[in-house]
N, C-alpha and C positions, 0 to 999 in steps of 0.2 A: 429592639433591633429586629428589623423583618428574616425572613425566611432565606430570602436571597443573601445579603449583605452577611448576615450569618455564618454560608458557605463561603462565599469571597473572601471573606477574615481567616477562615479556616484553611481556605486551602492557600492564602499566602502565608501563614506562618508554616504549616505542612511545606511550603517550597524554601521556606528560609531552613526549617531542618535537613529538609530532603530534596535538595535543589537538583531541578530537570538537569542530565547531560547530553550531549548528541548521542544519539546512535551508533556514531560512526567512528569518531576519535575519543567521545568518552569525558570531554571537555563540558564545564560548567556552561549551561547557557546564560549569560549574562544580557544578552542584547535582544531579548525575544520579542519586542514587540517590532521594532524595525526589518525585520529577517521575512525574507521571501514563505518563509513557515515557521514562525514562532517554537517547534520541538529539534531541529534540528540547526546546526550553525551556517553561517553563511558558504564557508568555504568547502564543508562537505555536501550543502544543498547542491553546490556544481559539480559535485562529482556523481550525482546519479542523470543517468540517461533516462529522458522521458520521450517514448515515438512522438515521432512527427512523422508528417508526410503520409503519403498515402498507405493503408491497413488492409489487410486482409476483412469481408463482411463477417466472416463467421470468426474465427481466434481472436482477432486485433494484430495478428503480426503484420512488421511492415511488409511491402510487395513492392517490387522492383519499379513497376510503373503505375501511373494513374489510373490506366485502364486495365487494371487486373486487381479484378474482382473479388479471386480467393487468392491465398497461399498456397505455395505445392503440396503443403501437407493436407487443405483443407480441399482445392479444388479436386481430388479423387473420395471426396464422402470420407465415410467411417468415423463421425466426429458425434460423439452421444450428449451433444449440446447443441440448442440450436443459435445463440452468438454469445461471444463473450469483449470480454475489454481487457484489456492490461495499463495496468495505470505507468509501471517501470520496463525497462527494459532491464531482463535478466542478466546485470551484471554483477561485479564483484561487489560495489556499493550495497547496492537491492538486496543480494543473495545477503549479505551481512546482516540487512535490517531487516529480513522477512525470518531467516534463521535462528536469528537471538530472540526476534519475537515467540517463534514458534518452539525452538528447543531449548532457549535459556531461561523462560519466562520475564524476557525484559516486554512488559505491558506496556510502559508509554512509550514505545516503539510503535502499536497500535496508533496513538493521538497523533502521529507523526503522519501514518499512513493515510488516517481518514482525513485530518488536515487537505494534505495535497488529495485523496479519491472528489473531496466534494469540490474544493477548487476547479481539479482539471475533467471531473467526469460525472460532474451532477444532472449537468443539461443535456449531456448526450442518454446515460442512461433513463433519464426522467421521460425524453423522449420517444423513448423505445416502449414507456406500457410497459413494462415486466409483470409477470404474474408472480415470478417470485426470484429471490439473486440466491444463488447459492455458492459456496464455497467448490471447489475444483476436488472430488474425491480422492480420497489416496487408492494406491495401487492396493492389492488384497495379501499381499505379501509383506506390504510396509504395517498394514492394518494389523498383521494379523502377528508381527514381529511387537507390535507398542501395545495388542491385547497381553501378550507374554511377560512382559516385565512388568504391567499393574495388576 
């Protein structure tokens, strides 16, 4: 048995023990390969907001019209990045899946995210050259509260 086929055997029995759920309601995924993203189900993939429309160049928020450039927050400076993207809009959905990833340790919440990041923002950030992506820092208060408890 090759190398490859190996893992595939493995991680379909690993799914027959430990079958993927959504994110969102918690439900077994049964229908993954049909599904607009195979980690999350059909009817809570509609309930996350994805921007469209015209964005801000530097955050990615949206902006009211086509021809506006920045955001209010971003058209007065002070932004210690020089662009970013957002794959979700920060809603109740999002806030749920980026939460449980980050403070419950549910990880294939993660396979969910990269799923729809390379779908919907491969080309754009491929296109942009990055020298390098980073994560969005925490505040030094938050840092400094999650240094105290480990």
């Amino acid at each position: 048995m090759r190398k490859g086929s190996y893992i595939k055997a493995l991680d379909h029995i690993f799914q027959i023990i430990f079958p993927r759920v959504c994110p969102l309601c918690g439900k077994i995924l049964t229908d993954r390969i049909r599904s607009e993203n195979p980690y999350i189900c059909r009817s809570c993939y509609n309930e996350i907001s994805f921007p469209e429309g015209p964005r801000c160049r530097k955050c990615s928020r949206p902006v009211a019209e086509m021809y506006d450039e920045f955001c209010p927050d971003c058209s007065g400076g002070g932004r210690y990045f020089d662009r970013g993207i957002s794959l979700m809009m920060h809603d109740d959905a999002a806030r749920k899946i980026l939460y449980d990833l980050k403070y419950s340790n549910k990880k294939d919440n993660a396979d969910m995210l990269v799923y729809e990041a390379d779908k919907r923002l491969s080309k754009t950030i491929t296109s942009w050259g990055p020298e390098a992506i980073i994560p969005i820092p925490l505040y030094k208060k938050k840092k400094f509260s999650r240094n105290e408890r480990h």
